[in-house]
N, CA, C and O atoms as a Maestro MAE file, in Angstrom:
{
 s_m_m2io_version
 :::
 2.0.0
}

f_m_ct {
 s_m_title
 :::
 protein
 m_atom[312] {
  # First column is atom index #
  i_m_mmod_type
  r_m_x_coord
  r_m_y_coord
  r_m_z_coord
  i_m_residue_number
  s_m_chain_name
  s_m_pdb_residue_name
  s_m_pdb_atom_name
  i_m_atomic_number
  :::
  1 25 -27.457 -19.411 -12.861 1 A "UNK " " N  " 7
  2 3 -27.048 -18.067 -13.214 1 A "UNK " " CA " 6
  3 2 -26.152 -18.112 -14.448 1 A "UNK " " C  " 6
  4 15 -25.325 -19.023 -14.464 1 A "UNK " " O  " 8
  5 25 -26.183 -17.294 -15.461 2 A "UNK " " N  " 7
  6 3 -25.301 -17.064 -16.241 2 A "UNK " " CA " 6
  7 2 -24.365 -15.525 -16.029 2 A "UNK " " C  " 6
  8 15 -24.631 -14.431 -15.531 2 A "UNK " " O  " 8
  9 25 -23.173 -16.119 -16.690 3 A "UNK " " N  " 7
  10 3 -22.154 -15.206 -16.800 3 A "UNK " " CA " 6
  11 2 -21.535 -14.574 -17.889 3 A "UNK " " C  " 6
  12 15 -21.823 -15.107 -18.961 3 A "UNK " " O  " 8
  13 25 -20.875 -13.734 -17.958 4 A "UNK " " N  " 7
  14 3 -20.047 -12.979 -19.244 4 A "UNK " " CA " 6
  15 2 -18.741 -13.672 -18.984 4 A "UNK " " C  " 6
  16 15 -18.117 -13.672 -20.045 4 A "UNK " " O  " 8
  17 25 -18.087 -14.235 -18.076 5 A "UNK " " N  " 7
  18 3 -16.575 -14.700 -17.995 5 A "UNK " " CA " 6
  19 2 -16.426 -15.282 -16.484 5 A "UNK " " C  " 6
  20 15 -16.637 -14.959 -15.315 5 A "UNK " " O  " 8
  21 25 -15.986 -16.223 -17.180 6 A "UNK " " N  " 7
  22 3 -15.684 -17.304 -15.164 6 A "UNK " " CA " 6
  23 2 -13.918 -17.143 -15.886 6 A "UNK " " C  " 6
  24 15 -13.406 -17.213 -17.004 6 A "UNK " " O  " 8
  25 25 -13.372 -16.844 -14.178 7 A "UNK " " N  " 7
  26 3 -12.168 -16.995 -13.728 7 A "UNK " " CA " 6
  27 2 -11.431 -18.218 -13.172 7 A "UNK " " C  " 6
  28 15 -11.978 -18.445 -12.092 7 A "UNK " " O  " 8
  29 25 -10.725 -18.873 -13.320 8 A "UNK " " N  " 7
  30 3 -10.136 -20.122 -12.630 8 A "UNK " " CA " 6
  31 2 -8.782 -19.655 -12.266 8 A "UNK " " C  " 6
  32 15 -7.796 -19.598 -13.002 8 A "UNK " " O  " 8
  33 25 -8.891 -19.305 -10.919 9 A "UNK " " N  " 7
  34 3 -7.167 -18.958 -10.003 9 A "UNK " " CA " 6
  35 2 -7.885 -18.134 -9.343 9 A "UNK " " C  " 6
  36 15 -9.036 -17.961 -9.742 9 A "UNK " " O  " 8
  37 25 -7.563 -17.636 -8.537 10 A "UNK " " N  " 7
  38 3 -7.535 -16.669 -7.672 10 A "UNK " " CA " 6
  39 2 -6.478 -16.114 -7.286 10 A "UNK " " C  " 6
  40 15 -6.480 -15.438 -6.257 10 A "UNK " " O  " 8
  41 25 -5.338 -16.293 -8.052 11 A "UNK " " N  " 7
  42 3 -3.881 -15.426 -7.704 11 A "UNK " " CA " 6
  43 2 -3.984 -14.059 -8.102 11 A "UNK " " C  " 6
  44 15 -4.945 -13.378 -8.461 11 A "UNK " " O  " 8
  45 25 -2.856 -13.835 -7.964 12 A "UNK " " N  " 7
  46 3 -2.635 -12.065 -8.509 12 A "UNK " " CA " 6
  47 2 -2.658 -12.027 -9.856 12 A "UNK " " C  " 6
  48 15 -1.963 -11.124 -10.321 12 A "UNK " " O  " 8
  49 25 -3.349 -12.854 -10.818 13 A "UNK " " N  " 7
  50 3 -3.718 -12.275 -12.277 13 A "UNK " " CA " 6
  51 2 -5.065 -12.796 -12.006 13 A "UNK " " C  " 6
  52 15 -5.921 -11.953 -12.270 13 A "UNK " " O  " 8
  53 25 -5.386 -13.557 -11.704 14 A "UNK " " N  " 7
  54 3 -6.823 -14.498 -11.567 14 A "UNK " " CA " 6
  55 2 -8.015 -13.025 -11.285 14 A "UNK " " C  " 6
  56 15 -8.849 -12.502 -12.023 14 A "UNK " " O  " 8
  57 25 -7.472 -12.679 -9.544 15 A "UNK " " N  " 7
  58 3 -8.441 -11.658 -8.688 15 A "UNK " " CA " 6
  59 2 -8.305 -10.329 -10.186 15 A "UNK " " C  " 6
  60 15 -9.305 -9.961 -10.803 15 A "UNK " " O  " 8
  61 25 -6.708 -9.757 -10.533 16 A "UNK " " N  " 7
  62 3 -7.025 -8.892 -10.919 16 A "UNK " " CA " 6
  63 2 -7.795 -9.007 -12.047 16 A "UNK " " C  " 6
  64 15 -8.644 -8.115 -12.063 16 A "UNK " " O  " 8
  65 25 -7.855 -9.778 -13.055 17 A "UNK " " N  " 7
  66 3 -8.505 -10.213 -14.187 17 A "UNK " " CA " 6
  67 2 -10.220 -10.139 -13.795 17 A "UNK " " C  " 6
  68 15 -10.977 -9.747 -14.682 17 A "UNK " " O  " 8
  69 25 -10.764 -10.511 -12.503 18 A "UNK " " N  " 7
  70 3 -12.300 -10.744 -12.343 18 A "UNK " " CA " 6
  71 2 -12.404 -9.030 -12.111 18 A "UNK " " C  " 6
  72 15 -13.010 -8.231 -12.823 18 A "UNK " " O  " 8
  73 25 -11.886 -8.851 -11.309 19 A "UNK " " N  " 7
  74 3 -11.772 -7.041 -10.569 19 A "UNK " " CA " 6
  75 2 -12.328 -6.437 -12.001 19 A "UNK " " C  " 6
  76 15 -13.524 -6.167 -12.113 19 A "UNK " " O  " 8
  77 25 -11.428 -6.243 -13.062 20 A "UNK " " N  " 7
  78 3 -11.315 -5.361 -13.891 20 A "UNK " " CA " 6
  79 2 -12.544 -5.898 -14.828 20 A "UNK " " C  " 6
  80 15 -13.378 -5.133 -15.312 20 A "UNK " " O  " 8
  81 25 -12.546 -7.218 -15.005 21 A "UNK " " N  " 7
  82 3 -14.105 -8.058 -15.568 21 A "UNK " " CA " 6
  83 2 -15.447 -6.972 -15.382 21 A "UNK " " C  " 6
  84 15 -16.151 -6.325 -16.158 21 A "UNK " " O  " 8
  85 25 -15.358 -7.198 -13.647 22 A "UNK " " N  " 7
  86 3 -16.359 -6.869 -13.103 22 A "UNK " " CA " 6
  87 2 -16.688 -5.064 -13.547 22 A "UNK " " C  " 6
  88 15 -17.754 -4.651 -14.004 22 A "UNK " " O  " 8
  89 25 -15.388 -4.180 -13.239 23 A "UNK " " N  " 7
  90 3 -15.900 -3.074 -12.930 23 A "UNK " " CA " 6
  91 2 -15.665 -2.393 -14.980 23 A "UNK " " C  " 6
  92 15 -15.681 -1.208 -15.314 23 A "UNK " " O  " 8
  93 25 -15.460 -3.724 -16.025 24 A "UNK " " N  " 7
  94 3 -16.166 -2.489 -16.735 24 A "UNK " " CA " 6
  95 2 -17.568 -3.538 -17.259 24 A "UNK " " C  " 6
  96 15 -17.937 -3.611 -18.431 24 A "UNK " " O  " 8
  97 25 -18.098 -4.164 -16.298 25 A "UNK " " N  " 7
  98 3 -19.834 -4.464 -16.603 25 A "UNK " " CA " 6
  99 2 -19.884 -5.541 -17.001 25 A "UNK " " C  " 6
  100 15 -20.821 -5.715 -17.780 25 A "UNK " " O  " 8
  101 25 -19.062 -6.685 -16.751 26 A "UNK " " N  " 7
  102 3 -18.979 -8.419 -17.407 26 A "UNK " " CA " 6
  103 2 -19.955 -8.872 -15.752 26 A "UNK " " C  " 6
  104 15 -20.318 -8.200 -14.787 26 A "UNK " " O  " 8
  105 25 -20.048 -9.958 -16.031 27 A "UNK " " N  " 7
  106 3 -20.883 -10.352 -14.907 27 A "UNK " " CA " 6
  107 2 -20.278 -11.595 -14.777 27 A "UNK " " C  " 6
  108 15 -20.738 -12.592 -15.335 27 A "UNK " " O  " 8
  109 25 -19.273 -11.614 -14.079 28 A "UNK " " N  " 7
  110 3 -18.036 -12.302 -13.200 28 A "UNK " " CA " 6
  111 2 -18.299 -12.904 -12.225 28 A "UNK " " C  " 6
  112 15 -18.974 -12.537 -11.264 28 A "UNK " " O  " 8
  113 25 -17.416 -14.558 -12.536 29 A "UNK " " N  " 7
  114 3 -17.571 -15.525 -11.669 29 A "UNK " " CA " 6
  115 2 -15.728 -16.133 -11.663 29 A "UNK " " C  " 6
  116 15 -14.976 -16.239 -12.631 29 A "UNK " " O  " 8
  117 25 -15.410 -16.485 -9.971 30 A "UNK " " N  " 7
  118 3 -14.204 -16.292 -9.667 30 A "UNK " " CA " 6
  119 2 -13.880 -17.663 -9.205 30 A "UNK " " C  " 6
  120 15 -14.266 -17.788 -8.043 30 A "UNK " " O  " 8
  121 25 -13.425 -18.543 -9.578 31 A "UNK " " N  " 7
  122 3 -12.978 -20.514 -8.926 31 A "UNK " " CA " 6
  123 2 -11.755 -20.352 -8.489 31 A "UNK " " C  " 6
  124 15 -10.708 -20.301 -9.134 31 A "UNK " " O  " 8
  125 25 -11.964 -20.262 -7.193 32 A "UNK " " N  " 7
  126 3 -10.421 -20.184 -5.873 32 A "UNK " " CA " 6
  127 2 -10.617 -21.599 -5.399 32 A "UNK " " C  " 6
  128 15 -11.758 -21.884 -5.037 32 A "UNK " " O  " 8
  129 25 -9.722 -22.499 -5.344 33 A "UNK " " N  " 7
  130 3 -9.457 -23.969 -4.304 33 A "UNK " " CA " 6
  131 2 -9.870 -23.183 -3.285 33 A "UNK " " C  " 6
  132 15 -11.036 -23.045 -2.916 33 A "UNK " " O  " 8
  133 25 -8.623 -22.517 -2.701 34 A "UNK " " N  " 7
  134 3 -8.149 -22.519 -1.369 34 A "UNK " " CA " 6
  135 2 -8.472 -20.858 -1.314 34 A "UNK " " C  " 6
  136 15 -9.605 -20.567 -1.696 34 A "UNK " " O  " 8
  137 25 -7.574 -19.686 -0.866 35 A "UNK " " N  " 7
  138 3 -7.983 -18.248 -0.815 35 A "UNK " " CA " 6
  139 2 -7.679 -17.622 -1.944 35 A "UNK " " C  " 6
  140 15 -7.153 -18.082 -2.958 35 A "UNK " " O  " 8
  141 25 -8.034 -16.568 -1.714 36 A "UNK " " N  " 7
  142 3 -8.026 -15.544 -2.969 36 A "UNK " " CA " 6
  143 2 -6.333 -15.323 -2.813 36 A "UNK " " C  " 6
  144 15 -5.739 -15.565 -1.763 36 A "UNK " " O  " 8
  145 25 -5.763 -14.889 -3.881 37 A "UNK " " N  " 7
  146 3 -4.005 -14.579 -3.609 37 A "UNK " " CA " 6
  147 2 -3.088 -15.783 -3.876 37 A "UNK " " C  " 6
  148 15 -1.864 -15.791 -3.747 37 A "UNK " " O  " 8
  149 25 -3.885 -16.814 -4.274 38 A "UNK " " N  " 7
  150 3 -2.723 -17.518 -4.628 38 A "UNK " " CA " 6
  151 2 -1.613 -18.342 -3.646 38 A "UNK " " C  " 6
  152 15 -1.575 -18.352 -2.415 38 A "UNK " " O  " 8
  153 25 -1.157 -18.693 -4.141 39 A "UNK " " N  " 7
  154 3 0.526 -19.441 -3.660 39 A "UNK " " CA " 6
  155 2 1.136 -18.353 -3.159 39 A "UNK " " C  " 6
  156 15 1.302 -18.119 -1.962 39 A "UNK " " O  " 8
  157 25 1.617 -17.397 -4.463 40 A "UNK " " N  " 7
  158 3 2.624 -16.327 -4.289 40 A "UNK " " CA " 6
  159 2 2.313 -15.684 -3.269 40 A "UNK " " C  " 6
  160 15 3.289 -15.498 -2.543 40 A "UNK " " O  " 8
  161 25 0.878 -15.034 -2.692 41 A "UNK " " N  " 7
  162 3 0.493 -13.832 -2.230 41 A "UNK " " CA " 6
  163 2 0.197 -14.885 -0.473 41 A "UNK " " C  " 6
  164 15 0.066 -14.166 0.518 41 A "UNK " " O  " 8
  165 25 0.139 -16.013 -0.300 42 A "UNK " " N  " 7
  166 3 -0.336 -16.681 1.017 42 A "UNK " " CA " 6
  167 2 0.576 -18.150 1.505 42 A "UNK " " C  " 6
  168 15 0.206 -18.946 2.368 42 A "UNK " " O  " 8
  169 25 1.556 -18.215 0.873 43 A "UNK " " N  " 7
  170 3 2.101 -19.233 0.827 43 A "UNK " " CA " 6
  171 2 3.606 -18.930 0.226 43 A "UNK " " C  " 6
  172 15 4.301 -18.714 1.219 43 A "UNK " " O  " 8
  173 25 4.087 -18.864 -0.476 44 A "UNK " " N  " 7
  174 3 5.130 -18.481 -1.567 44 A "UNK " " CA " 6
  175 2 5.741 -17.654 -1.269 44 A "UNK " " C  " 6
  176 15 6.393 -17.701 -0.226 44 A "UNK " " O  " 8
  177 25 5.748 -16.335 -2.282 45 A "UNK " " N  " 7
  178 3 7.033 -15.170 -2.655 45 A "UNK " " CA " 6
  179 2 6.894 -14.186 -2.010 45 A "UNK " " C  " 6
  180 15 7.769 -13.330 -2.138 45 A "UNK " " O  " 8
  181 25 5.727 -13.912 -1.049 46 A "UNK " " N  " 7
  182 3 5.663 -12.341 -0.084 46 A "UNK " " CA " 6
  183 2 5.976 -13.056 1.026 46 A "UNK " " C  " 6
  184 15 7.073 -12.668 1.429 46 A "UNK " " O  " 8
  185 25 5.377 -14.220 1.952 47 A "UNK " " N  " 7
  186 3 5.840 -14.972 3.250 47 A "UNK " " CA " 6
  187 2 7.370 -14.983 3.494 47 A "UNK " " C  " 6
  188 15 8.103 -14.594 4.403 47 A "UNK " " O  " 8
  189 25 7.606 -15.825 1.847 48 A "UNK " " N  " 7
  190 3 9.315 -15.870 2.232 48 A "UNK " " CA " 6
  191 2 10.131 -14.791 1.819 48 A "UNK " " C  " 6
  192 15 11.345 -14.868 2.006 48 A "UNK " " O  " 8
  193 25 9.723 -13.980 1.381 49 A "UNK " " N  " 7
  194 3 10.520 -12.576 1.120 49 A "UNK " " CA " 6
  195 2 10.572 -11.861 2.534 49 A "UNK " " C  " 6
  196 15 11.576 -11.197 2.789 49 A "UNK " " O  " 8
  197 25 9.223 -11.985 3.773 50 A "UNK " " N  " 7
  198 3 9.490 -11.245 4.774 50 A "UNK " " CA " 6
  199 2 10.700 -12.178 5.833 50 A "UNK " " C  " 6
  200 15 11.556 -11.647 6.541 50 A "UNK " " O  " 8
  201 25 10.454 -13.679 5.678 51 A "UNK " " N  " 7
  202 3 11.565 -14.330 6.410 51 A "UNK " " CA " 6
  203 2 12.713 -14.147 5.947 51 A "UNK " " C  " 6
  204 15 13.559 -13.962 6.822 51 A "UNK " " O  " 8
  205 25 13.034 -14.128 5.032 52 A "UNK " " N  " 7
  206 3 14.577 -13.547 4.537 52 A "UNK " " CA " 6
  207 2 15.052 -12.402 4.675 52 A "UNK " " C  " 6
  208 15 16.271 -12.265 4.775 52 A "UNK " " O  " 8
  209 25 14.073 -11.168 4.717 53 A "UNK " " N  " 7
  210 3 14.618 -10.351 4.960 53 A "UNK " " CA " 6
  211 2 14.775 -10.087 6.748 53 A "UNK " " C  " 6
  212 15 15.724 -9.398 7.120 53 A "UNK " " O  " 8
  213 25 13.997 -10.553 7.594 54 A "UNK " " N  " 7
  214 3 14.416 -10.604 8.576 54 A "UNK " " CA " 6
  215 2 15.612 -11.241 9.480 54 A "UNK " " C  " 6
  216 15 16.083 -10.866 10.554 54 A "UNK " " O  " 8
  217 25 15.960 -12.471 8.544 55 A "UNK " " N  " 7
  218 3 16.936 -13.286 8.692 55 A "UNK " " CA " 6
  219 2 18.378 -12.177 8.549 55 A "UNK " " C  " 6
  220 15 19.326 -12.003 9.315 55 A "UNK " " O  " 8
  221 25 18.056 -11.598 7.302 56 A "UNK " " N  " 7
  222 3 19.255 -10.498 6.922 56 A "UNK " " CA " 6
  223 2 19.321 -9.458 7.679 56 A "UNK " " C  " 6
  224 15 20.372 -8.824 7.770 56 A "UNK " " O  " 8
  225 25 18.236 -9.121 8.331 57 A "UNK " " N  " 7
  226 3 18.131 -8.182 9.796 57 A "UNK " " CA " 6
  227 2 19.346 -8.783 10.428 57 A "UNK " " C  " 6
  228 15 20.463 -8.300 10.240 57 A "UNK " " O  " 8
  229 25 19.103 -9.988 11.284 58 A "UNK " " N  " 7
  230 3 19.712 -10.841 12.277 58 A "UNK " " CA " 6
  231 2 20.671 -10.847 11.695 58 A "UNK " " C  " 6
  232 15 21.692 -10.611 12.340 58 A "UNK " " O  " 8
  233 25 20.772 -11.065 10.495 59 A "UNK " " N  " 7
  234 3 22.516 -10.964 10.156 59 A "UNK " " CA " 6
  235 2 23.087 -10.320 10.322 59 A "UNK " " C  " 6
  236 15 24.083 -10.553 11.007 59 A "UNK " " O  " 8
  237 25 22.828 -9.028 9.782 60 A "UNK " " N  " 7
  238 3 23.528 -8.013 9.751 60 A "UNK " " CA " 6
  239 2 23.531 -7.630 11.702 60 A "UNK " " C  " 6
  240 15 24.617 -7.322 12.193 60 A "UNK " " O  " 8
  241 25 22.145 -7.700 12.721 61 A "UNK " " N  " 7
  242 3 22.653 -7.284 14.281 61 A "UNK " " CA " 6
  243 2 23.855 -8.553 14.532 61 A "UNK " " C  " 6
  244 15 24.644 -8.312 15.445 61 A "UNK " " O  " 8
  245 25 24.010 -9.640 13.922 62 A "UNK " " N  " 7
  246 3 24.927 -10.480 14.665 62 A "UNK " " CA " 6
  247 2 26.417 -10.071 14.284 62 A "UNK " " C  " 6
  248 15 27.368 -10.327 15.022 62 A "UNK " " O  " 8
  249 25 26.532 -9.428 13.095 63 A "UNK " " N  " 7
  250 3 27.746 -8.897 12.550 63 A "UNK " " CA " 6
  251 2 27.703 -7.542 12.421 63 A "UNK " " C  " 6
  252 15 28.042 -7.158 11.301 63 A "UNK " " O  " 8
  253 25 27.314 -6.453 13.413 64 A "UNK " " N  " 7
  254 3 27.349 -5.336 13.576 64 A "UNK " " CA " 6
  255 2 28.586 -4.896 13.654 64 A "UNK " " C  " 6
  256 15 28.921 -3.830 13.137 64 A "UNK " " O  " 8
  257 25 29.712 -5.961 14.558 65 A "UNK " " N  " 7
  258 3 31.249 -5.348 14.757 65 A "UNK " " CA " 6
  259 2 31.890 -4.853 13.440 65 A "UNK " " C  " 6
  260 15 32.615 -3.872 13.276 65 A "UNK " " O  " 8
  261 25 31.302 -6.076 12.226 66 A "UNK " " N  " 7
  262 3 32.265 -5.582 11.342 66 A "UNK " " CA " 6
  263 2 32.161 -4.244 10.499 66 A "UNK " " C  " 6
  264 15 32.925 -3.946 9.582 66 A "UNK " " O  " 8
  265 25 31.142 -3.518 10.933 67 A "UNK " " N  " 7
  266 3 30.990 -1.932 10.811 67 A "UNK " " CA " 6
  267 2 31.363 -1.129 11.751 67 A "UNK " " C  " 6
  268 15 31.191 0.082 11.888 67 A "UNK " " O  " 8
  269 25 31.736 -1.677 12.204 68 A "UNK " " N  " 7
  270 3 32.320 -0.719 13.462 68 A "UNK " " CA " 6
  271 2 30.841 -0.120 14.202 68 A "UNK " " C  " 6
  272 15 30.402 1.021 14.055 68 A "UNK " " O  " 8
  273 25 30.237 -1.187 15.005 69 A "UNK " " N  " 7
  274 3 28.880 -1.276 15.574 69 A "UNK " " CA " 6
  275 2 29.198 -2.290 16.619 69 A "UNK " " C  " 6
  276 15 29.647 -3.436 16.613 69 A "UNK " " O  " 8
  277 25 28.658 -1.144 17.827 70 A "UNK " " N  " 7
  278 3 28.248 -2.447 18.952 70 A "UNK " " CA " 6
  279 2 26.941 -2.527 19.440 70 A "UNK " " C  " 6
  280 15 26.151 -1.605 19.641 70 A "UNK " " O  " 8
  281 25 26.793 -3.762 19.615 71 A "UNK " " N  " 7
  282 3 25.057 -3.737 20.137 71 A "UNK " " CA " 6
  283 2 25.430 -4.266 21.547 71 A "UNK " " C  " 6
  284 15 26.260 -5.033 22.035 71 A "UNK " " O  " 8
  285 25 24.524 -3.569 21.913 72 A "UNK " " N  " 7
  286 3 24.185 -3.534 23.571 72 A "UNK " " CA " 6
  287 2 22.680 -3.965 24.179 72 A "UNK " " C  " 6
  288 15 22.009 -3.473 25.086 72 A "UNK " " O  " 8
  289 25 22.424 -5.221 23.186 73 A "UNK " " N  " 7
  290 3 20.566 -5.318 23.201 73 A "UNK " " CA " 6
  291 2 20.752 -6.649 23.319 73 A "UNK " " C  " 6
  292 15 21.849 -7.076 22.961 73 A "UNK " " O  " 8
  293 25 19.879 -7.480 23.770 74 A "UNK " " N  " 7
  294 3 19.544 -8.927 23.542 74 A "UNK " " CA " 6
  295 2 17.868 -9.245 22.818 74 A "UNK " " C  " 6
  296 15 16.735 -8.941 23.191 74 A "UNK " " O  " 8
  297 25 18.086 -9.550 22.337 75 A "UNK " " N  " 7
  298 3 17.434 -10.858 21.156 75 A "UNK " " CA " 6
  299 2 16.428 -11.811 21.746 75 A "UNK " " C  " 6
  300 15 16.917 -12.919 21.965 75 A "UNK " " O  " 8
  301 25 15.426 -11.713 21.996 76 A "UNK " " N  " 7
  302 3 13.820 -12.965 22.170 76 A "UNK " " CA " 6
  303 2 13.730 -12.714 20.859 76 A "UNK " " C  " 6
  304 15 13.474 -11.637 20.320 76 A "UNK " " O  " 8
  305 25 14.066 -14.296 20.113 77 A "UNK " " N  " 7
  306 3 12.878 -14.453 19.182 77 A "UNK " " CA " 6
  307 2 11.981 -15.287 19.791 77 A "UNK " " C  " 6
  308 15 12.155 -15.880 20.856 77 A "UNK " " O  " 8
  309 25 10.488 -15.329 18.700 78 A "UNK " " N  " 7
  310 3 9.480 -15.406 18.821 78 A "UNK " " CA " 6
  311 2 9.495 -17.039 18.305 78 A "UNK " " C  " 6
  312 15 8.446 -17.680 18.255 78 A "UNK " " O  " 8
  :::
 }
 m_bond[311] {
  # First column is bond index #
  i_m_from
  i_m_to
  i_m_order
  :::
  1 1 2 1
  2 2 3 1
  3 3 4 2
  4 3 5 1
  5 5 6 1
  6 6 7 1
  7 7 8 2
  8 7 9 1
  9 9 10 1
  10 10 11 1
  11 11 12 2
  12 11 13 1
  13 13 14 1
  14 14 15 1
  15 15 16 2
  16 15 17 1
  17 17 18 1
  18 18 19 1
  19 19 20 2
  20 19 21 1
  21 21 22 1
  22 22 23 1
  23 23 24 2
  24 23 25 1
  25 25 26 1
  26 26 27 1
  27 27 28 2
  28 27 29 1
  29 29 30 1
  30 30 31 1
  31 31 32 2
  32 31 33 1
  33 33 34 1
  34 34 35 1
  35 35 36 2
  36 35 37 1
  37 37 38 1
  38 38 39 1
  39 39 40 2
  40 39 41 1
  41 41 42 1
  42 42 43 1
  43 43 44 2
  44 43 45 1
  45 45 46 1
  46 46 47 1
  47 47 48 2
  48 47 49 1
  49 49 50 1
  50 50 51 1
  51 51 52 2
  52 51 53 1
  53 53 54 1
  54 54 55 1
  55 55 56 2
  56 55 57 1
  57 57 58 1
  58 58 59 1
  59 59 60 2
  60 59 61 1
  61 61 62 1
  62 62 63 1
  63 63 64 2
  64 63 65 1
  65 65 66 1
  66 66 67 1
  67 67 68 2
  68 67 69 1
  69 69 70 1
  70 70 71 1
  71 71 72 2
  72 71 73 1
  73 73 74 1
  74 74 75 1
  75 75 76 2
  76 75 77 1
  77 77 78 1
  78 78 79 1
  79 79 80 2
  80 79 81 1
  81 81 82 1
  82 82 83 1
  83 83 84 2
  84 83 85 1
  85 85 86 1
  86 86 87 1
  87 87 88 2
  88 87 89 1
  89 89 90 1
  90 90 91 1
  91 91 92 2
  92 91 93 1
  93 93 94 1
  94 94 95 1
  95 95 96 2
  96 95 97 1
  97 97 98 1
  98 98 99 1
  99 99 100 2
  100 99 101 1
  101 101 102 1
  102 102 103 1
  103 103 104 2
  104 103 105 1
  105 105 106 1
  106 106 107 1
  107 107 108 2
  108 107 109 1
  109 109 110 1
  110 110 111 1
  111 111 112 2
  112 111 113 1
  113 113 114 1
  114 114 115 1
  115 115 116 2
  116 115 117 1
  117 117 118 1
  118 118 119 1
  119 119 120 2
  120 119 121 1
  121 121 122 1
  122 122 123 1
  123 123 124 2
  124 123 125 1
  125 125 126 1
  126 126 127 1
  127 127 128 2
  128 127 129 1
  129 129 130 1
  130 130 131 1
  131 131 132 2
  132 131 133 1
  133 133 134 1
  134 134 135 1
  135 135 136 2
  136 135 137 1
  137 137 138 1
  138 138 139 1
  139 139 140 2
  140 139 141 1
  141 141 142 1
  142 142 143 1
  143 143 144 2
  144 143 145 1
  145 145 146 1
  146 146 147 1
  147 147 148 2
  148 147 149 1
  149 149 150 1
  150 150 151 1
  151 151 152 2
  152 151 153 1
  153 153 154 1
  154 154 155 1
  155 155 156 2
  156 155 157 1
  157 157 158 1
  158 158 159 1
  159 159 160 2
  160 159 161 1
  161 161 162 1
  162 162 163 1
  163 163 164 2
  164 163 165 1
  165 165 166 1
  166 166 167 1
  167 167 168 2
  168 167 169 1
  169 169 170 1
  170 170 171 1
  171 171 172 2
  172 171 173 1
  173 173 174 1
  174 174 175 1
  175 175 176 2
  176 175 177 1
  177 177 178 1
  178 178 179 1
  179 179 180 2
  180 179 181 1
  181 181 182 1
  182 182 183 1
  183 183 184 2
  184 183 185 1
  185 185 186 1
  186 186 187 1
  187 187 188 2
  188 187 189 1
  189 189 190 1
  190 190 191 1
  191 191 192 2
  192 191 193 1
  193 193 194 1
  194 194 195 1
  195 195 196 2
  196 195 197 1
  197 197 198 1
  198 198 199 1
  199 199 200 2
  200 199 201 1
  201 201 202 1
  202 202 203 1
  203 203 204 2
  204 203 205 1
  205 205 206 1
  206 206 207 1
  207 207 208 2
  208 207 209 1
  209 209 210 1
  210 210 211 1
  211 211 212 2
  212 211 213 1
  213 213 214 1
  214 214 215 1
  215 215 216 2
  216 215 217 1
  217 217 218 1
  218 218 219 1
  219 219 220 2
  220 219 221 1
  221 221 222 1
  222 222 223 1
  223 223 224 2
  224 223 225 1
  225 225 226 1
  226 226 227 1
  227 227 228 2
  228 227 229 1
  229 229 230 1
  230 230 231 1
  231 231 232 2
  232 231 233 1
  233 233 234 1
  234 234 235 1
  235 235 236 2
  236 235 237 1
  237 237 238 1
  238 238 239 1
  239 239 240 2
  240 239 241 1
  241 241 242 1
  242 242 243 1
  243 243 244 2
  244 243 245 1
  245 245 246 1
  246 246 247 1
  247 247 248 2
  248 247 249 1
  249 249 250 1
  250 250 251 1
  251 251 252 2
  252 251 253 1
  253 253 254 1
  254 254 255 1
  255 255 256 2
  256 255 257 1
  257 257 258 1
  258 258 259 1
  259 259 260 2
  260 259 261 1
  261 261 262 1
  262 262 263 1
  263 263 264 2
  264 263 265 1
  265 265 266 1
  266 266 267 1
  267 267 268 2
  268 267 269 1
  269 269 270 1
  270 270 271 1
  271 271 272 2
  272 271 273 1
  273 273 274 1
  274 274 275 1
  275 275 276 2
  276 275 277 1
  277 277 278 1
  278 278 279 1
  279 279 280 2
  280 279 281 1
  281 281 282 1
  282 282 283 1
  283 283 284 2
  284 283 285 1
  285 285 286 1
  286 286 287 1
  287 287 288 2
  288 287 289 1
  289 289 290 1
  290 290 291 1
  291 291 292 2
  292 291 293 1
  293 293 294 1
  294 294 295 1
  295 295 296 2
  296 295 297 1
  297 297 298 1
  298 298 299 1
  299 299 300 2
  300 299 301 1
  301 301 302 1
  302 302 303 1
  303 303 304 2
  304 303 305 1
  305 305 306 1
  306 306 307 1
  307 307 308 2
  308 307 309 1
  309 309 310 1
  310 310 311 1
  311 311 312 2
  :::
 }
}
């Protein structure tokens, strides 16, 4: 098969770069290792952005007193 433009990444410039390839009429080919999204998007900067901010959850219920907050709940993590 031939193509108008091969992609190498599949991160968040890689996908958007084939996307926009594709839909104005290039005939697009996309080289992912592993999944589409990258490091950042499956591994990296959205994963650990949700653990940190949950961590800062827990922070902030473990130091509720110093707002003048009481918790009356207990805590299963997962």
């Amino acid at each position: 098969m031939k193509y108008d433009i091969a992609i190498i990444g599949g991160g968040p410039a890689g996908y958007n770069a084939a996307e926009r390839a594709a839909a104005n009429g290039l005939k697009t080919i996309l080289f992912e290792m592993k999944e589409l999204g990258g490091v950042c998007l499956n591994e990296g900067c959205i994963p650990t952005k949700t653990l940190l901010y949950s961590a800062k959850i827990l922070n902030n219920i473990n130091h509720a007193s110093h707002y003048g907050l009481r918790v009356n709940s207990s805590l299963n993590l997962i």
